[in-house]
N, C-alpha and C positions, 0 to 999 in steps of 0.2 A: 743706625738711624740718627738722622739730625734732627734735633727737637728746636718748637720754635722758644725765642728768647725778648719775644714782645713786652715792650713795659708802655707805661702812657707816655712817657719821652718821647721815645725812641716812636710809638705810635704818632705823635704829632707831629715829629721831626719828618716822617714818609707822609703825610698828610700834604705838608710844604711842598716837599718833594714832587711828591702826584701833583699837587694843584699849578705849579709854574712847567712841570714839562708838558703835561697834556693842554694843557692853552696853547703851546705850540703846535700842538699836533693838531688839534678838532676845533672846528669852528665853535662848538660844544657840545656837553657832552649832556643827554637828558634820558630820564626813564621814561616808563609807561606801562601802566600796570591792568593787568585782565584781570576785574575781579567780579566775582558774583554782584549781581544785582546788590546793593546794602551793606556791603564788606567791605572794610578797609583790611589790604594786605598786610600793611605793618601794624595794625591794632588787634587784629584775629590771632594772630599768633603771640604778642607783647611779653605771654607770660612764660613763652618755651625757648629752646634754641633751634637756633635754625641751621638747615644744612640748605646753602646755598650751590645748586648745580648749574656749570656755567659751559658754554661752548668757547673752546679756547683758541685762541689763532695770532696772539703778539704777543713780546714781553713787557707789554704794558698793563695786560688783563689785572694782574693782582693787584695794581695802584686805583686802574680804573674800580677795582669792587672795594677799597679802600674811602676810595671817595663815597661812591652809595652808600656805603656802611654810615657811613657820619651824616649822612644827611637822611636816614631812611632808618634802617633797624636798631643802630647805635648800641653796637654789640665789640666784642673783642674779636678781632680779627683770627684768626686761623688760616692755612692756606697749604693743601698738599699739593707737594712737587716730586716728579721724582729724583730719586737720588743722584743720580749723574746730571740733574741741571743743580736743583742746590748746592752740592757740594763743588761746582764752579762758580758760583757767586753766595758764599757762604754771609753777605751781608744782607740779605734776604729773610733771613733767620728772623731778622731785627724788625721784621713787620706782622710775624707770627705763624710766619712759612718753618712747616717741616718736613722729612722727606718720606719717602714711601721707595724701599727699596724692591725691584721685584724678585729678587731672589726668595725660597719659600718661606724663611723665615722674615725676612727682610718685611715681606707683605702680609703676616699675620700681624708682626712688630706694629707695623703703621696704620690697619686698620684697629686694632684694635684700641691703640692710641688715639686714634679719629672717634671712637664711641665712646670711648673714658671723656674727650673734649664736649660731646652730644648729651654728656648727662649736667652739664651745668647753666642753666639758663642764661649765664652772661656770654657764651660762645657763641661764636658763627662761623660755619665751617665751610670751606670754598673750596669747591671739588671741581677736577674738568674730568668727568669719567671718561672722555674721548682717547685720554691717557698721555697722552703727547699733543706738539700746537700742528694743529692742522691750516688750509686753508680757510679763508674767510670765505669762500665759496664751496664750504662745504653742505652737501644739499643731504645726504643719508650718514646719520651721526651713527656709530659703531661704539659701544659703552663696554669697556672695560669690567670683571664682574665684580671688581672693589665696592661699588655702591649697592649694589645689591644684597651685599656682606653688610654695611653700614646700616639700611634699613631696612633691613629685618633683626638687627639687633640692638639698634639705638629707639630707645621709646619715648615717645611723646614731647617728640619734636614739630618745628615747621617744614616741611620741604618745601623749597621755590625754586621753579624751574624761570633760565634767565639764557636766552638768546639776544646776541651784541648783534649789531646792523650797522655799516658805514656807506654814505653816501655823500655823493659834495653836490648833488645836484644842482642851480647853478651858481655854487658857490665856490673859492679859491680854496677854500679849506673844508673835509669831509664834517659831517654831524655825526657823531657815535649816539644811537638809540639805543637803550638795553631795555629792552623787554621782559615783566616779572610774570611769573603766574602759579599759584601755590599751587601744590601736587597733592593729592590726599590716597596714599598707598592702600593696596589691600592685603591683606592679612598672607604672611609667607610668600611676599613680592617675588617676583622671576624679573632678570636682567631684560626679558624682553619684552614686558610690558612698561617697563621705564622707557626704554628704547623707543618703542612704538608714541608713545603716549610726549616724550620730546621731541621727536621727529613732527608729530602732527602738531604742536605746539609750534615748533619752528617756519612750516607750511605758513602758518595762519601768520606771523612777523613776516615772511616774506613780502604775501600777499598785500598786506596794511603797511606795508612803507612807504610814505610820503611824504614830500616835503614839507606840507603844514598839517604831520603828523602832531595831536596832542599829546602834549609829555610834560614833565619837569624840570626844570633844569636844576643841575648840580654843578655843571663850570660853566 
């Protein structure tokens, strides 16, 4: 297992980093959050940590959820990957990426590390349960049972479930949308109620993407 090796440095320094390449990529990049009537997302949760579940499809996702982080929950970064991608860009480590190997031991190793990171309020953990980068067009997300492992044994945490959107509608460069919306488990979660309950989550960002979609910006 590759553990991460995040400092506030090295944090700020990938901050940089994120903020002048994705200006080349997206026209910008903004959130948008589904919250109950009354509720602020990032103030309901303020006092737990959060496991951030995300749909993965570049290698840009973990700078892009670096940027949110500093402008939204303002937590310490965490980020599983698996083993045979971090250990080909072991400078990754350096943003608080660790690995999850799927060999049996490999994957008790890393989840288990994942709830040790869930029990201290200044973490944020960044999971693609899809397990690998899929396409951006993908429409039925298939979840890995790692997270299901994590929440039923990390307690009193935030979950927020986070679907990415690119469009350039008629623009020269695409607007990356990320979509928040907190999850609230029931007691002895099954892998397919996460499933079900992300998928109809990701329906509804489909449906609501628009050009003069209301959001935030972060770049």
């Amino acid at each position: 297992m590759i553990k991460g090796k995040y400092t506030p440095f090295t944090g700020w320094l990938f901050e940089q980093y994120a903020k002048r390449h994705l200006r080349k990529i997206y026209k910008e990049v903004r959130y948008v959050t589904s919250d109950n009537p009354g509720v602020n997302l990032f103030e309901s949760g303020k006092e737990k940590p959060v496991l951030l579940v995300s749909n993965h499809f570049s290698f840009w996702d973990g700078f892009i959820h670096i940027m949110l982080n500093r402008r939204t929950f303002k937590r310490t970064v965490n980020i599983m990957m698996l083993h045979e991608q971090l250990s080909k860009r072991k400078f990754l480590r350096y943003t608080g990426a660790f690995s999850l190997d799927k060999g049996n031991r490999g994957v008790i190793a890393g989840l288990r590390h994942s709830v040790g990171l869930l029990k201290e309020r200044k973490n944020l953990l960044l999971m693609f349960p899809q397990g690998e980068i899929q396409s951006l067009y993908t429409r039925n997300f298939v979840f890995e049972r790692g997270l299901e492992f994590i929440v039923n044994n990390a307690s009193d945490i935030q979950i927020i479930f986070n679907v990415n959107l690119i469009n350039f509608f008629s623009d020269r460069k695409p607007t990356l949308t990320m979509y928040l919306k907190e999850y609230y488990p029931q007691p002895e979660e099954k892998i397919s109620h996460l499933e079900q309950e992300f998928n109809l989550f990701a329906v509804e960002c489909f449906i609501s993407e628009r050009p003069k979609e209301r959001g935030v910006k972060i770049i």
